[in-house]
N, C-alpha and C positions, 0 to 999 in steps of 0.2 A: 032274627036277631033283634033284640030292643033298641030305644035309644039308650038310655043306661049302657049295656052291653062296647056300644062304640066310643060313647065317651073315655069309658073305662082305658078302652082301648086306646084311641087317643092319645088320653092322658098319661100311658105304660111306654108309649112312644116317644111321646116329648121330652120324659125324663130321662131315656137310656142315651148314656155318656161314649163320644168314644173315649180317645188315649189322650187329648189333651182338655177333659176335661167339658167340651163344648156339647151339647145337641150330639147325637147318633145322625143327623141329617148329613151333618158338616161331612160325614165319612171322617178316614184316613189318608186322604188321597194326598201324594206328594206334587205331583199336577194339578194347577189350579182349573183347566182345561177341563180334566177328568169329570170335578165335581161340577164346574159350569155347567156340562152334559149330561148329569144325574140330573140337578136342581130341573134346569131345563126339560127335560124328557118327564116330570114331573109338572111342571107348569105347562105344560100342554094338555094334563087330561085335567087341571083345574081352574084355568082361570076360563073365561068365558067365550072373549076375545080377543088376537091377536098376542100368546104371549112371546112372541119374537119383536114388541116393540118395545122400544128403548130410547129414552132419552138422548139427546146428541150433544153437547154442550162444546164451543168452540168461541175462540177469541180472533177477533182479524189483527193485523197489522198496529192497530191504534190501541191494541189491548179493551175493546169492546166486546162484551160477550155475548153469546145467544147461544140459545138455546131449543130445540123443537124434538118431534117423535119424531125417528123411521123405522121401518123394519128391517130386521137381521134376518139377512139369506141364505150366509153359511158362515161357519167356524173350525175350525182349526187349532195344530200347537203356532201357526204364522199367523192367527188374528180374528177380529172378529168382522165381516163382509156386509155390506149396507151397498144401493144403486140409488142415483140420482141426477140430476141435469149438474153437468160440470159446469154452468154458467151462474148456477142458485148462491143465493147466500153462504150457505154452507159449503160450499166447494171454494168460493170466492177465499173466504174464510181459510179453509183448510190449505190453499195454495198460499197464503199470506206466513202461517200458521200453524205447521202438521200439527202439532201437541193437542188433541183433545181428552174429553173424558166421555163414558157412556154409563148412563146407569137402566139396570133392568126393576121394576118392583110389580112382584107378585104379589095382590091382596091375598090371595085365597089361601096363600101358604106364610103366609106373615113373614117372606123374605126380600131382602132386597142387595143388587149385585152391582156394585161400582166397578168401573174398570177406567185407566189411565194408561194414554199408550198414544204412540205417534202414526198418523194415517198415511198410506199413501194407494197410487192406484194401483187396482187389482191391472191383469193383463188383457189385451183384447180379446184375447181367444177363451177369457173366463167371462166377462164383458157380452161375446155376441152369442156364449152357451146358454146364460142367463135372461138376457132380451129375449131370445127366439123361444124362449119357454114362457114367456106373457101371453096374455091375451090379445086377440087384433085390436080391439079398443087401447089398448094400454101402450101398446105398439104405437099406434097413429099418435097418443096424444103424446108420448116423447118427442114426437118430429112438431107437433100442434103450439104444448106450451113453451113459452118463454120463461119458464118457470124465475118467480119471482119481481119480475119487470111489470112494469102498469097498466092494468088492462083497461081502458075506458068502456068496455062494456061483456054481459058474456056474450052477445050476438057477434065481436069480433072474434073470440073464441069459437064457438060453433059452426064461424064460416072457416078458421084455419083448419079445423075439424073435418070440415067438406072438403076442403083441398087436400089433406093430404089421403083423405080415403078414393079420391077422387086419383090422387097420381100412385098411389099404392093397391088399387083393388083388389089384388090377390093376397089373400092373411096369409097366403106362405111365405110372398116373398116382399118382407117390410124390412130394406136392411138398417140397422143399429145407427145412428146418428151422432156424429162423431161427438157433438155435445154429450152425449150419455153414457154415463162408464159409473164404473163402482169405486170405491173406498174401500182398502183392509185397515183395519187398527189393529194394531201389534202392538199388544199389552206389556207395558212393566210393572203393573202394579194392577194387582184382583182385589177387593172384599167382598168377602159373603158375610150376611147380614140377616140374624135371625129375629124376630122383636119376642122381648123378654116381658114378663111380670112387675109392674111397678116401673117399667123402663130399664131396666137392668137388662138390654140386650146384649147379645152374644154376637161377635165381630171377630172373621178371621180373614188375614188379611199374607197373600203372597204377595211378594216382591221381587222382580229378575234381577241377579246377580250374576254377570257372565252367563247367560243362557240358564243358567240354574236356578230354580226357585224357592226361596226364603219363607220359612213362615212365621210369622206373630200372632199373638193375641193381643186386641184392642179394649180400651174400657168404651164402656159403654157409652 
């Protein structure tokens, strides 16, 4: 096959419409869920690295924002699943705060996927299925870091490092520490986001009403 050939191609792709008009990408899907799970099973055979990370965006109490990457471990129609030290910023944050936003952006497919939705914790039993499937390293250092708090040096690091491999030595058995649990975000509001010619991008955008989902088209 030439390059010519794919371009072609391509370019025969980009253009085909569904039913409201948008990109053939967008699908028809009444589940924004659905097409999250297309777009995504598609971002995995082309971005390079990591495309399960996503933006976090969260306000504390004082309405000050931040912002950082994590990555998405699982999803669902009840949200979308992130792990972290419940003592971090971002937890701090979210106990102040459920209401966050998350954004995904794939270069490689010129799309990018907002979500709005209120966090809360996943359960333990989802919590220590997920730990026990880390690696021993990654295991120890949830007991190791302080995640966020001030470290005066890494040598203090690498010695909490030594201890806790030191009181853990079996990678079987490192149990889950109570500081560390997951976040689900339960979306009321998705957009997918395709980038357009001249900027004239294509924006669709679900909205939960009563469990049911709305859809619109956005300007660009």
């Amino acid at each position: 096959m030439t390059l010519i050939y794919y371009i072609n191609y391509f370019v025969e792709i980009m253009n085909q419409k569904n039913s409201l008009g948008l990109n053939k990408s967008f699908k028809d899907e009444d589940n924004p869920i659905s097409l999250f799970k297309i777009w995504f099973e598609e971002a995995k055979k082309s971005e390079l690295n990591d495309p399960n990370a996503l933006s976090l965006a969260t306000s504390d109490k004082n309405g000050n924002p931040s912002v950082r990457m994590v990555l998405l471990k699982s999803f669902d129609n009840s949200g979308f699943v992130f792990y972290t030290n419940l003592n971090s910023v971002k937890s701090k944050a979210i106990k102040d705060n459920p209401n966050v936003s998350m954004c995904f952006h794939w270069k490689s497919l010129l799309r990018q996927i907002r979500i709005i939705g209120k966090a809360t914790n996943v359960s333990d039993q989802e919590a220590d299925e997920y730990y026990n499937s880390r690696s021993y390293g990654s295991r120890i250092g949830a007991w190791a870091s302080k995640q966020s708090s001030i470290l005066n040096s890494r040598e203090e690091l690498n010695n909490e490092i030594k201890v806790y491999k030191s009181k853990f030595p079996n990678s079987d058995k490192v149990p889950r520490p109570s500081h560390w649990s997951g976040w689900r975000v339960n979306p009321s509001e998705i957009e997918f986001w395709l980038d357009g010619d001249n900027r004239i991008h294509e924006r669709l955008k679900y909205i939960k009403i009563n469990e049911s989902w709305k859809k619109v088209l956005l300007n660009p």
